[in-house]
C-alpha positions in Angstrom: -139.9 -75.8 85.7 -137.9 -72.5 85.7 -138.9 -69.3 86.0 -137.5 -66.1 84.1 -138.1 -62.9 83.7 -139.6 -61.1 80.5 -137.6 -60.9 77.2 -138.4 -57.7 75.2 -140.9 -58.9 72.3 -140.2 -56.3 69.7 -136.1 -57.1 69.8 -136.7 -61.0 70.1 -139.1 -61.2 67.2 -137.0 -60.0 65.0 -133.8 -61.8 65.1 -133.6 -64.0 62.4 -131.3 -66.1 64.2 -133.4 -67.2 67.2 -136.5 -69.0 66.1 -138.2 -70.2 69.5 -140.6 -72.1 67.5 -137.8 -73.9 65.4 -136.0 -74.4 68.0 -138.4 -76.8 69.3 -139.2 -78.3 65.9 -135.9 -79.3 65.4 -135.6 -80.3 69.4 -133.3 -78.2 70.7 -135.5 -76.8 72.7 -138.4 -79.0 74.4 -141.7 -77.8 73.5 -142.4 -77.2 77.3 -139.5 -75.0 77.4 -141.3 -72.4 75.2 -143.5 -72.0 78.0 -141.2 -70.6 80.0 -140.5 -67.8 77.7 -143.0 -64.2 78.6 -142.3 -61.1 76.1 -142.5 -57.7 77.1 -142.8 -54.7 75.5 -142.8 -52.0 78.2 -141.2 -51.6 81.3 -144.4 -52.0 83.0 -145.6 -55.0 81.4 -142.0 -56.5 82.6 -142.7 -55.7 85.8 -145.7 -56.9 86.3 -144.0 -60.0 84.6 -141.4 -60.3 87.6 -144.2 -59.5 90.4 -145.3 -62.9 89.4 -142.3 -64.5 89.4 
């Protein structure tokens, strides 16, 4: 599996147009993929994100 680095919770939450959950529902997405997703909302949390990457 992939790795990738954070995605900013607070702008990703609130699309309308990307539902990660109904992504998968409707398999466009595997439900494994959404495992591959981590949110961040500060530029520390990110990092700490990539360290682990």
């Amino acid at each position: 599996m992939k790795k990738y680095g954070p995605i900013a919770s607070k702008f990703y939450n609130n699309l309308d147009f990307i539902n990660f959950d109904a992504l998968s529902r409707w398999g466009t997405i595997s439900p494994e993929d959404l495992k591959i997703f981590k949110f961040a909302d500060s530029p520390q949390r990110a990092f700490s994100i990539i360290k682990k990457v």
